[in-house]
Backbone bond lengths (Angstrom), bond angles and torsions (degrees), N, CA, C in turn:
res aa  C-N    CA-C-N  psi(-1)  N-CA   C-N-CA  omega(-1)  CA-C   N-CA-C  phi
1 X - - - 1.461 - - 1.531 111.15 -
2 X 1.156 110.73 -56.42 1.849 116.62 173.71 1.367 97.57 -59.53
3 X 1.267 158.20 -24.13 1.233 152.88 -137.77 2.025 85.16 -109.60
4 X 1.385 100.64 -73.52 1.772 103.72 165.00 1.356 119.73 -23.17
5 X 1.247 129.01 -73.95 1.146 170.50 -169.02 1.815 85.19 -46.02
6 X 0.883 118.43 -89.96 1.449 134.96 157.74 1.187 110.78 -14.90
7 X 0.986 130.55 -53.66 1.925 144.64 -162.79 1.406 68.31 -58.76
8 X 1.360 108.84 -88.97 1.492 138.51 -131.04 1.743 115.13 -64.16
9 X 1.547 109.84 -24.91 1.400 113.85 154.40 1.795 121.16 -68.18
10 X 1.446 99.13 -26.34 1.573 101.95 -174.87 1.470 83.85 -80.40
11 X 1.221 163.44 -110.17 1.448 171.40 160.26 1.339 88.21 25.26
12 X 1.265 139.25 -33.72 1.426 116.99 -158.76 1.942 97.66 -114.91
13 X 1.316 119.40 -3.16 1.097 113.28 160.70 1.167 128.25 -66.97
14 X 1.650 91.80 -63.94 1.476 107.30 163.50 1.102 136.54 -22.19
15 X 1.710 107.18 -67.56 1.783 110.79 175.26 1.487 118.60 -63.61
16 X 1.759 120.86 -9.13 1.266 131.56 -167.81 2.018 97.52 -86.59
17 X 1.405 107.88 -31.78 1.426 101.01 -169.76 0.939 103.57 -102.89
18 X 1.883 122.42 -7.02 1.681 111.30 163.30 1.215 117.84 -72.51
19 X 1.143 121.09 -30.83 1.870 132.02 161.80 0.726 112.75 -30.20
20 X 1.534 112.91 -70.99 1.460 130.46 -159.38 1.709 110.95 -62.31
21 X 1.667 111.90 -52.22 1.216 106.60 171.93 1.779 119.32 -75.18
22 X 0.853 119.54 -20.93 1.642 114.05 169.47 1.832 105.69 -76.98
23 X 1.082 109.73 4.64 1.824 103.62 179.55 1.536 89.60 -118.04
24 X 1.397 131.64 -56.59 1.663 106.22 168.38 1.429 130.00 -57.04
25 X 1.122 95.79 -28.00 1.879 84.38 178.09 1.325 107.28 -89.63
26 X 1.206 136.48 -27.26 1.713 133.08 164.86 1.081 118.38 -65.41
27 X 1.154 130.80 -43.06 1.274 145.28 158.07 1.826 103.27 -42.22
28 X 1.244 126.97 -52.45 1.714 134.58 -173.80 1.646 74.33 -64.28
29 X 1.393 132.50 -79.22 1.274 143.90 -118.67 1.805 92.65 -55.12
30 X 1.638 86.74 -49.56 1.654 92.59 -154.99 1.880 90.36 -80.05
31 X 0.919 150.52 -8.05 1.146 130.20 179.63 1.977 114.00 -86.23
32 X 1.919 102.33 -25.78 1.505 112.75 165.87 1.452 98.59 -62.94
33 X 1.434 124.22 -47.64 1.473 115.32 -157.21 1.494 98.72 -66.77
34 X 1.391 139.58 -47.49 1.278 142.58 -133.99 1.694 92.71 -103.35
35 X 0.906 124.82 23.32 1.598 110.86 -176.48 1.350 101.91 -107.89
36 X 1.225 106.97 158.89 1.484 112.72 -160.45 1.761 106.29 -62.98
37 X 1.072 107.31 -29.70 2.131 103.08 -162.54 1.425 88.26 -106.85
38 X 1.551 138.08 17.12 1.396 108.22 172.56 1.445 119.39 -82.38
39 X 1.008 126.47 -5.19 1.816 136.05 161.05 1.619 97.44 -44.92
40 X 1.695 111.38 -64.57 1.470 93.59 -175.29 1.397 126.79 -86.02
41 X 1.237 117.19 -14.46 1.536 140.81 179.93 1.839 89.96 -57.46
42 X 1.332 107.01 -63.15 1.575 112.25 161.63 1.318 129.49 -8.83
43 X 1.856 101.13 -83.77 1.217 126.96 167.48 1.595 125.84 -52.55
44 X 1.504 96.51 -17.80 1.776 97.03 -172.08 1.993 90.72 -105.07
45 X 0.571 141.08 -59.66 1.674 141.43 154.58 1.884 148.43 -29.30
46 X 1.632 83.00 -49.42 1.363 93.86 -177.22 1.483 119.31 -122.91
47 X 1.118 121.05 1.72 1.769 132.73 172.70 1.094 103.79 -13.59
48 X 1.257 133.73 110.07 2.001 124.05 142.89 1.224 101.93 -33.61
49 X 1.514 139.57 -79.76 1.135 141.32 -130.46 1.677 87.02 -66.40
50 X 1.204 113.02 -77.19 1.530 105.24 179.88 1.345 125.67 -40.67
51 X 1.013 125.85 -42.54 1.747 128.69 174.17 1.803 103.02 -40.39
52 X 1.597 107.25 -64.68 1.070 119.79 -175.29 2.128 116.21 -51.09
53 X 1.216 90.49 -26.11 1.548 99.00 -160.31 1.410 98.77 -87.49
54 X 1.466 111.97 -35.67 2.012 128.16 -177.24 1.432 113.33 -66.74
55 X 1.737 91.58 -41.12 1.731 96.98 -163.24 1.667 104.14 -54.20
56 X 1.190 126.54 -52.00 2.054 109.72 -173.87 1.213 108.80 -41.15
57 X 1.573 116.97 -71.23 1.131 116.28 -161.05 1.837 120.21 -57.88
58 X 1.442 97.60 -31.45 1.460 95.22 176.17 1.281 109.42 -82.89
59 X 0.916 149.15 -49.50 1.789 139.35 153.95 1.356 115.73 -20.35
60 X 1.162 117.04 -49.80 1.525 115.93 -174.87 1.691 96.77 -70.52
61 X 1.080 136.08 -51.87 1.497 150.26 -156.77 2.231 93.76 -61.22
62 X 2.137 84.84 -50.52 1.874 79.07 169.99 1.527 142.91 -68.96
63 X 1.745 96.50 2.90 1.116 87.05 -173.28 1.803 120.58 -103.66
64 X 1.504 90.69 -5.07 1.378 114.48 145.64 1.885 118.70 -57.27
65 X 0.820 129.91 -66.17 0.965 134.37 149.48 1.726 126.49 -18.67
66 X 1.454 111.99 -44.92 1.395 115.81 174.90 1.318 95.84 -77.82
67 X 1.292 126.18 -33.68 1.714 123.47 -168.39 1.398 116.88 -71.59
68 X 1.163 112.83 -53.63 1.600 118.06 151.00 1.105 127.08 -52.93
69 X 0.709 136.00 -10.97 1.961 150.35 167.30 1.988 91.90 -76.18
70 X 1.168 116.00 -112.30 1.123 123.85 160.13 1.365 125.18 1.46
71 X 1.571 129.90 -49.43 1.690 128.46 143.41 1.327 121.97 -34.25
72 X 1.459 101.51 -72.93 1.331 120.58 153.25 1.589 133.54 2.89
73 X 1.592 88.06 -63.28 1.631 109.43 -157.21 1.586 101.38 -84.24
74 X 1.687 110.06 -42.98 1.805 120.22 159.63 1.365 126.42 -45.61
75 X 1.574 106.32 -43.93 1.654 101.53 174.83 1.594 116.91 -86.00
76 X 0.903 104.56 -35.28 1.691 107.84 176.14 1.330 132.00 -45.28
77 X 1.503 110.03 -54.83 1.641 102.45 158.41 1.063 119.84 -36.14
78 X 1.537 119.62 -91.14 1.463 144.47 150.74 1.460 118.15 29.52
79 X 1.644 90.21 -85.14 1.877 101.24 164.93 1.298 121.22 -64.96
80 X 1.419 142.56 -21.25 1.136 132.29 -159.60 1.524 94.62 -120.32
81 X 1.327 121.28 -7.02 1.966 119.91 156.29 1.580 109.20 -66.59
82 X 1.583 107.38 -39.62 1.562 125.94 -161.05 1.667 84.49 -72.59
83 X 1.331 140.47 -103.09 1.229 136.57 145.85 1.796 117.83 22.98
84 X 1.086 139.16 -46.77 1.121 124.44 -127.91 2.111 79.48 -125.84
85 X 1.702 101.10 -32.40 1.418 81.10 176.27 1.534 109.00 -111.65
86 X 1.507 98.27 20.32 2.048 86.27 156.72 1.482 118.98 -83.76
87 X 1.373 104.64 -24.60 1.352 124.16 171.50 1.474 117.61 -58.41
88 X 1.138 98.48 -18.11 1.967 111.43 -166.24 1.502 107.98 -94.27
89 X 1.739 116.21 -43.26 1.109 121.21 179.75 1.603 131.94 -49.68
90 X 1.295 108.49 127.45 1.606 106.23 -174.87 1.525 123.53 -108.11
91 X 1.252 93.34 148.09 1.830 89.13 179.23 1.489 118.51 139.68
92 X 0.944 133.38 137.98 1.625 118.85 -172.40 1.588 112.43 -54.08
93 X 1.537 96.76 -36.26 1.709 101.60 175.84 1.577 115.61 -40.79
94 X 0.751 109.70 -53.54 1.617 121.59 -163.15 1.892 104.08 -109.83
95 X 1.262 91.75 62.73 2.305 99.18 170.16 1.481 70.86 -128.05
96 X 1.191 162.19 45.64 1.267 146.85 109.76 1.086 125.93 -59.30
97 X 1.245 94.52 -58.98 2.020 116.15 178.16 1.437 112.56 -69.14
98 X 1.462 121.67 -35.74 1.297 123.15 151.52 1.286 130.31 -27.05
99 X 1.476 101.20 -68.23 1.404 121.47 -171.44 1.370 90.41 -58.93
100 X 1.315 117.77 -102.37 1.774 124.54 -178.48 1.723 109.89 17.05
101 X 1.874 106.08 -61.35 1.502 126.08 -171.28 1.502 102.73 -65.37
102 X 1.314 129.64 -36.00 1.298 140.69 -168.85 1.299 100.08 -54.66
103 X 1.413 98.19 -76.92 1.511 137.00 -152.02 1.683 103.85 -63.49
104 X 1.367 118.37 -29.07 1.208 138.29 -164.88 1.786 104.30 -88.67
105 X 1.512 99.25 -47.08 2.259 100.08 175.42 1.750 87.75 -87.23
106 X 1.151 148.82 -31.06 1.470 120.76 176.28 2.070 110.00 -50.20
107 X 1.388 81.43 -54.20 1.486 79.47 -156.84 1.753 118.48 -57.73
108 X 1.786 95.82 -48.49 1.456 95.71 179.57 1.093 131.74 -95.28
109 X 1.676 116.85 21.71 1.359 131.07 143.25 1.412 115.64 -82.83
110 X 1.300 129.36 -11.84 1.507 141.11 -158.30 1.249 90.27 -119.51
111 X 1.158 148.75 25.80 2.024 140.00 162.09 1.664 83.29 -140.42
112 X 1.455 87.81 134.71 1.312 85.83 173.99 1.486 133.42 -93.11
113 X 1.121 155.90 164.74 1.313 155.74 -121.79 1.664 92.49 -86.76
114 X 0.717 124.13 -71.89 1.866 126.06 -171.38 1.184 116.92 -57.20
115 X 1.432 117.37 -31.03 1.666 125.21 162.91 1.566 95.74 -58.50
116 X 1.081 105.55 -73.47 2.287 109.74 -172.58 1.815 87.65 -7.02
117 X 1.904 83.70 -74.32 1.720 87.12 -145.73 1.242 130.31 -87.75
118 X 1.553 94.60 15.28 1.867 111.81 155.51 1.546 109.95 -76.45
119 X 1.489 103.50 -41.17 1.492 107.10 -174.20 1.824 123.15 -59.78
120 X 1.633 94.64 -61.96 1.276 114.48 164.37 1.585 123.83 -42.72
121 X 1.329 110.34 -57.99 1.781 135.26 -160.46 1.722 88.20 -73.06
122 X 1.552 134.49 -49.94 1.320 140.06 -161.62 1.599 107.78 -101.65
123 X 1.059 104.67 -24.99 1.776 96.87 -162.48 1.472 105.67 -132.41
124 X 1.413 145.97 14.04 1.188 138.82 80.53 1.637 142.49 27.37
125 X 1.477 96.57 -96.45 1.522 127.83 -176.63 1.259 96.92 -51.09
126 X 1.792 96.41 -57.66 1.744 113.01 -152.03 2.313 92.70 -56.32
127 X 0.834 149.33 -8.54 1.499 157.12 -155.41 1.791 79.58 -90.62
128 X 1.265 119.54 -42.98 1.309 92.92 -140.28 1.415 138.05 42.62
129 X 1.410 110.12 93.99 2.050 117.69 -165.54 1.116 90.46 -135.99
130 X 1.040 120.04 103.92 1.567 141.88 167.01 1.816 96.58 -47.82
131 X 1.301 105.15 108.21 1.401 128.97 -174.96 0.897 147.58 99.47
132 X 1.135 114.79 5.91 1.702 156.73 -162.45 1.660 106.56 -110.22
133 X 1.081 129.79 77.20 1.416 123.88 169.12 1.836 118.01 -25.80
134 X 1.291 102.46 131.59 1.789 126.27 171.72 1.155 122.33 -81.06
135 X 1.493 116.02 -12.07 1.387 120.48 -172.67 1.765 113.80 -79.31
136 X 1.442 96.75 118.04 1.420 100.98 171.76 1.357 127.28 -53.90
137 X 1.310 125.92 -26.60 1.385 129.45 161.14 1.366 117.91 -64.51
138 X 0.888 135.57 -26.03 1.629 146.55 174.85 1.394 110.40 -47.93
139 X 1.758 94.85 -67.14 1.559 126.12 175.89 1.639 113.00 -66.31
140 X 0.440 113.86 15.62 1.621 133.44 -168.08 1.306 99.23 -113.83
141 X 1.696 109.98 -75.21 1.143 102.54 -175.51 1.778 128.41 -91.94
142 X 1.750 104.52 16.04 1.298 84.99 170.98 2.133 98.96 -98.00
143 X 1.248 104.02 -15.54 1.739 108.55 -179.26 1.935 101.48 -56.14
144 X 1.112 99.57 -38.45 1.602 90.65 160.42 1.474 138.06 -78.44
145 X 1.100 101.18 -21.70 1.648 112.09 179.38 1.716 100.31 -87.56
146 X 1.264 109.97 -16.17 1.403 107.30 -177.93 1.452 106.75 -88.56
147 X 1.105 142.39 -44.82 1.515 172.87 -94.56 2.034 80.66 -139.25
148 X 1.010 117.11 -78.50 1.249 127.91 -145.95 1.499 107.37 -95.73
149 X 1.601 124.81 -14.47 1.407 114.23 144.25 1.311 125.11 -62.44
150 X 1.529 99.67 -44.94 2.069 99.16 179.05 1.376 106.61 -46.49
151 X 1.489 139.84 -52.50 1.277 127.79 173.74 1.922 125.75 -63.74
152 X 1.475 77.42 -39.41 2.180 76.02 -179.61 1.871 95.84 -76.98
153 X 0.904 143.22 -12.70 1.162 137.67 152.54 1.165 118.00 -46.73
154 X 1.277 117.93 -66.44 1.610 128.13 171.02 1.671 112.49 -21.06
155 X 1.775 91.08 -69.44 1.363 116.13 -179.74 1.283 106.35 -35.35
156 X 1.759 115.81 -71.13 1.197 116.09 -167.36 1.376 122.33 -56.33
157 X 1.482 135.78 -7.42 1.843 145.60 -135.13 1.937 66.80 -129.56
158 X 1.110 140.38 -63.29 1.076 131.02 138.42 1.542 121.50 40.29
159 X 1.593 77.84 -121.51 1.961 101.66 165.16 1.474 111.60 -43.05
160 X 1.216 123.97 -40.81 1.223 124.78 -179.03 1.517 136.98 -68.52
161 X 1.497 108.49 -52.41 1.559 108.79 149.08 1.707 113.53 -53.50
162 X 0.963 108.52 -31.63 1.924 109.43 177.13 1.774 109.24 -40.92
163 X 1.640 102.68 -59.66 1.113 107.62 -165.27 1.700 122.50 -61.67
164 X 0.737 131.11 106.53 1.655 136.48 -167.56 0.902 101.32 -27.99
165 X 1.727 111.65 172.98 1.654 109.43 -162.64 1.533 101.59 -120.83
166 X 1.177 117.57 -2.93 1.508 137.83 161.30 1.437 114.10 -51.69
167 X 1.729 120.57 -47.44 1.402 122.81 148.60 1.443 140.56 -29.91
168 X 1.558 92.73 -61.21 1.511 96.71 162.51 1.508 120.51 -74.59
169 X 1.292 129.53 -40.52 1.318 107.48 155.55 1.172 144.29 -15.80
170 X 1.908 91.31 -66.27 1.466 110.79 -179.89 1.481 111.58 -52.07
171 X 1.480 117.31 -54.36 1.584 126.53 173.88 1.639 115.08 -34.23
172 X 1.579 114.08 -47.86 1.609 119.41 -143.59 2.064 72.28 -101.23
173 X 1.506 136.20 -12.59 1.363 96.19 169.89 1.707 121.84 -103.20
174 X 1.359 98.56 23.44 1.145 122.60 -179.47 2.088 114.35 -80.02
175 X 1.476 89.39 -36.26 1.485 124.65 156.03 1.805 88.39 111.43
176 X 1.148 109.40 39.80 2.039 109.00 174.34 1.314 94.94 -59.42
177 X 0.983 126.48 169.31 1.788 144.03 133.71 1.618 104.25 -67.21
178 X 1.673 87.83 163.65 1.793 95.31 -172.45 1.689 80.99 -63.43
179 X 1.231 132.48 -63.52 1.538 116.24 -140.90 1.391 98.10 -82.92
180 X 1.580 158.80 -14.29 1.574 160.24 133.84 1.537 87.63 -18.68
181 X 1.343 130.90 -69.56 1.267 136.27 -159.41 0.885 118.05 -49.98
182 X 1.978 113.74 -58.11 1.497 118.50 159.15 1.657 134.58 -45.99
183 X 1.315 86.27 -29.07 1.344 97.85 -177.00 1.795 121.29 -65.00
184 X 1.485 92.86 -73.71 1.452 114.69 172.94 1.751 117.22 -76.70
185 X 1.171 110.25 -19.11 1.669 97.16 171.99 1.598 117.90 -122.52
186 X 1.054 117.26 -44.41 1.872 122.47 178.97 1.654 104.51 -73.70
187 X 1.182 117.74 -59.48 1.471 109.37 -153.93 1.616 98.39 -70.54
188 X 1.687 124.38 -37.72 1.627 98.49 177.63 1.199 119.84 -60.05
189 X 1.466 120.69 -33.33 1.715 114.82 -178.17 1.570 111.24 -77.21
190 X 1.150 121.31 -36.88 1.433 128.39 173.03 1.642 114.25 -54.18
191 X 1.542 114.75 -40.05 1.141 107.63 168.31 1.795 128.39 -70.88
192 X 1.223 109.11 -44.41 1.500 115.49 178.26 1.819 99.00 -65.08
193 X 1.445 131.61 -8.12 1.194 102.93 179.83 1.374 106.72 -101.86
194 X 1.725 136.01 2.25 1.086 142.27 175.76 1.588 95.95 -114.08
195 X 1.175 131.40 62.96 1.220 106.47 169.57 1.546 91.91 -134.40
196 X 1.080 136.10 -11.92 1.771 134.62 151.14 1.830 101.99 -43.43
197 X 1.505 116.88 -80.10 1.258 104.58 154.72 1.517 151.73 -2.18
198 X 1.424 105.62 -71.11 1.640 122.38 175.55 1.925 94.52 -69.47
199 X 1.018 123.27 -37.44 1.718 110.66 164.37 1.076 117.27 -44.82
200 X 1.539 124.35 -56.52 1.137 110.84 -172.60 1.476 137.34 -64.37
201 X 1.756 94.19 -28.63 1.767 123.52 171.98 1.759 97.70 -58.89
202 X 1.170 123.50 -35.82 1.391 130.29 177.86 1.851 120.61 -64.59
203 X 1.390 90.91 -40.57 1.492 101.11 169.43 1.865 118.57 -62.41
204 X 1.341 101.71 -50.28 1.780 122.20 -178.93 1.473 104.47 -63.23
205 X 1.890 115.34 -45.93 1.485 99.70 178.48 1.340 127.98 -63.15
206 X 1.111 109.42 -24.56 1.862 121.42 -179.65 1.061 104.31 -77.73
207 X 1.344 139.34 2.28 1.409 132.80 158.07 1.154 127.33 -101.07
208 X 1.537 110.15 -43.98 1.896 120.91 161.77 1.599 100.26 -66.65
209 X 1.072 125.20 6.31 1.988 92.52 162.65 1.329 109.34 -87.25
210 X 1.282 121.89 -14.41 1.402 125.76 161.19 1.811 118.92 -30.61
211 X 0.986 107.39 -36.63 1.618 128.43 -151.72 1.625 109.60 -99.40
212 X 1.602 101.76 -1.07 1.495 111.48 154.87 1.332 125.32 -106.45
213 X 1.395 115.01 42.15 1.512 146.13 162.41 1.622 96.47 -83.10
214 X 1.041 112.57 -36.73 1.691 104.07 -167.85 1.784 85.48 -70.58
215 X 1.109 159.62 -69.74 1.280 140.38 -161.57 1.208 112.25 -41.29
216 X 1.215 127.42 -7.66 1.742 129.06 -177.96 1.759 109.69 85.92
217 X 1.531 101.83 -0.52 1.762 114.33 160.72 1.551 107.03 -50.63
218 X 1.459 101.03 130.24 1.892 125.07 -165.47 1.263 95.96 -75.07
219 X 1.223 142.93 43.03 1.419 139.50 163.08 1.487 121.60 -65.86
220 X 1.149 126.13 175.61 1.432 136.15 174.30 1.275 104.15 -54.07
221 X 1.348 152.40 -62.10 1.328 144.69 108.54 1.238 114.21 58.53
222 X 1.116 91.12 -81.80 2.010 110.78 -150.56 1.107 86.94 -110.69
223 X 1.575 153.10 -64.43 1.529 142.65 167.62 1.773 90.23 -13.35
224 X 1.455 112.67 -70.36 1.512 103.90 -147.89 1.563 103.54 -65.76
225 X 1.376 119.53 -45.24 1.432 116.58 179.52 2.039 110.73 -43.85
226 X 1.648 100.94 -44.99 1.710 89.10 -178.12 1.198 124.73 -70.51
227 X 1.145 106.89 -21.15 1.971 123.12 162.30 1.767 103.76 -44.14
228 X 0.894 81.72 -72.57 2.108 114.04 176.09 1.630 95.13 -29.66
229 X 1.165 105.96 -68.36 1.778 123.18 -165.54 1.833 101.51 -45.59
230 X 1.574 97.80 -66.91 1.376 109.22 -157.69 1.814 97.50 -70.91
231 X 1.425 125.70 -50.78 1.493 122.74 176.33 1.285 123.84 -82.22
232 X 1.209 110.02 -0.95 1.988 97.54 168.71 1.823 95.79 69.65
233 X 1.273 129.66 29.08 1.431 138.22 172.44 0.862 136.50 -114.25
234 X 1.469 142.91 146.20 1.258 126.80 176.79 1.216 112.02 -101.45
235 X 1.685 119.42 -31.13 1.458 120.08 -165.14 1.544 120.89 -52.76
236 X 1.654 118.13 18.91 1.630 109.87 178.15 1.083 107.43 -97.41
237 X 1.732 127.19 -25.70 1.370 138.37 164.76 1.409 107.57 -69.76
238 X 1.272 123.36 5.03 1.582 104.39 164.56 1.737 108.22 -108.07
239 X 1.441 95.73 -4.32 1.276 100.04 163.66 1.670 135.73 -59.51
240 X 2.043 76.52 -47.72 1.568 98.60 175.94 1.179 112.10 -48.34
241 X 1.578 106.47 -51.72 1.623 122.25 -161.30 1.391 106.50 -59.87
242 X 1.082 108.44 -43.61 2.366 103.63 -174.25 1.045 86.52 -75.86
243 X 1.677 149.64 -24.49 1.688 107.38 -164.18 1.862 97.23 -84.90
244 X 1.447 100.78 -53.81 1.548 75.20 171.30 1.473 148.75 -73.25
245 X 1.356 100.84 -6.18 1.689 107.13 154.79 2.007 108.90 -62.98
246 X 1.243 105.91 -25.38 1.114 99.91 -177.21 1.935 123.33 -92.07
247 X 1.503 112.73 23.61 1.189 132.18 -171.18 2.053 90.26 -131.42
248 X 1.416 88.14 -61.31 1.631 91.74 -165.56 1.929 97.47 -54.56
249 X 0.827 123.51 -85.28 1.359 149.52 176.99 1.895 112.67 3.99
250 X 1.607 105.19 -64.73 1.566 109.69 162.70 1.758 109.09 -87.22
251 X 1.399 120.00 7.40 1.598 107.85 178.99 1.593 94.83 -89.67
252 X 1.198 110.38 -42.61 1.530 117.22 176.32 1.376 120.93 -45.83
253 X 1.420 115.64 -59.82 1.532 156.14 153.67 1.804 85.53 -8.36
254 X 1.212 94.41 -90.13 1.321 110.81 -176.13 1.660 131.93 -55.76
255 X 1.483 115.11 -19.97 1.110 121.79 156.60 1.487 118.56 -63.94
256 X 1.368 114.74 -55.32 1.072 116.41 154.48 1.946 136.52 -28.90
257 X 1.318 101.90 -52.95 1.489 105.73 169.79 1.553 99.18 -75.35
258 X 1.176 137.32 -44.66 1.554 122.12 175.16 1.161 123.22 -22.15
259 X 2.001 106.01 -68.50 1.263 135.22 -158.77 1.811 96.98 -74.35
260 X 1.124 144.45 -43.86 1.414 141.74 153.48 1.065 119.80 -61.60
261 X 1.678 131.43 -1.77 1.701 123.90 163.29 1.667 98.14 -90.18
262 X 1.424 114.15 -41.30 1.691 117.03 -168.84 1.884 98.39 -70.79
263 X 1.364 126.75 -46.32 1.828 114.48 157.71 1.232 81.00 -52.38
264 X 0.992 159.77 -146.01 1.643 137.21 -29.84 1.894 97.44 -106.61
265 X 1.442 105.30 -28.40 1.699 116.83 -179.53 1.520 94.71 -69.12
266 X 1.494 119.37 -47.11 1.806 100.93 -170.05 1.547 107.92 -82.85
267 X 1.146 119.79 -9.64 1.869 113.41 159.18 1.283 101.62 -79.43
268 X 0.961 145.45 -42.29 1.258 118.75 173.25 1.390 132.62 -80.29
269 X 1.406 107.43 5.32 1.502 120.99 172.30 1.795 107.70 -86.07
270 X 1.520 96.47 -44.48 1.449 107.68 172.43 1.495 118.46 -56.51
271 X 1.157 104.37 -39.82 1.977 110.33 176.25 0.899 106.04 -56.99
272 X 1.610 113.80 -73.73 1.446 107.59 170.43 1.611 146.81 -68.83
């Protein structure tokens, strides 16, 4: 009977918050539709003819965009593991390497992301340094790898203070070295407990590579803005917008089912 009972309140929630959201968003829908300038708001936004005419060029522009994502995604660990256990190291020897790690997540968590890759992408090149690549995509993508280790660093220093200190004990009477220790005992558990986390940092980067359009990089971006330029339109940026809603959207999706498979494995680690 409680089990029924149960069904039938979950069934009756449900249909209560499908209501609710099909009467706010219809309710939004019909008040966008009914306003006096949405005929041209329409015409300046949502054109078939333009959709159809935007979509190549902005597709091609996204797939730049996936490529830089993907660079991105290789250096980022990498640097922000490198980072995350200079920060970790103890001992008077090493408040050098500390500092460096400190000094390094203040700063490039503390400029904000579009400054980086104005700075980098423009003022860079402009040095002229014989050996130093000019390519704005480069700079692009190291202002993100710079930008977005200082935080997954964090993350990772993170997981790491997490892990009890009984571990490392255990490691250093084993006779490890501090960094054997890191190696083989803290950093594997430290990593699997920040890695719900580093998903989400995964979700946010696939959206800020967008934001290396300001270098004048042919991305989905800037494809849609020259669309924009030459037709007096907007509808190529709504182009932009579904393809990366259409990357972000099931990556999220799926972060989501991650982060509720990794609970549901450590309750059942805990039970048992």
């Amino acid at each position: 009977m409680r089990r029924a009972l149960g069904d039938i309140d979950g069934v009756r929630s449900a249909l209560i918050a499908t209501v609710s959201a099909v009467v706010v968003f219809g309710g939004g829908a019909l008040v966008v539709v009914r306003s006096p300038n949405w005929p041209r708001v329409r015409q300046q936004f949502f054109n078939g003819d333009d959709f159809v005419e935007a979509w190549p060029q902005v597709l091609d522009g996204f797939w730049l965009n996936l490529e830089l994502f993907a660079y991105a995604m290789l250096l980022i660990p990498v640097v922000a593991l490198a980072v995350a256990v200079m920060r970790s190291l103890r001992g008077p020897a090493f408040w050098p390497v500390r500092l460096v790690a400190v000094v390094y997540t203040d700063v490039f968590r503390g400029v904000p992301l579009i400054l980086l890759i104005l700075l980098l992408g423009f003022g860079v090149p402009a040095l002229d340094i014989s050996g130093l690549p000019r390519s704005s995509t480069f700079w692009g993508i190291m202002a993100l790898t710079l930008s977005y280790s200082a935080y997954t660093a964090e993350i990772y220093r993170s997981g790491i203070d997490a892990v009890p200190e009984s571990q490392t004990a255990s490691a250093r009477a084993l006779g490890l070295t501090q960094w054997q220790s890191l190696r083989f005992a803290i950093l594997p558990q430290a990593i699997r407990n920040v890695v719900p986390a580093l998903m989400n940092t995964v979700v946010s980067l696939q959206k800020d590579v967008a934001l290396i359009s300001v270098l004048g990089v042919r991305d989905a971006v800037r494809e849609a803005q020259i669309y924009t330029t030459r037709t007096f339109n907007y509808t190529s940026f709504v182009v932009a917008t579904l393809l990366f809603l259409a990357i972000s959207i099931p990556l999220t999706r799926f972060v989501d089912w991650f982060i509720a498979r990794d609970r549901a494995v450590r309750s059942q680690t805990m039970v048992g």
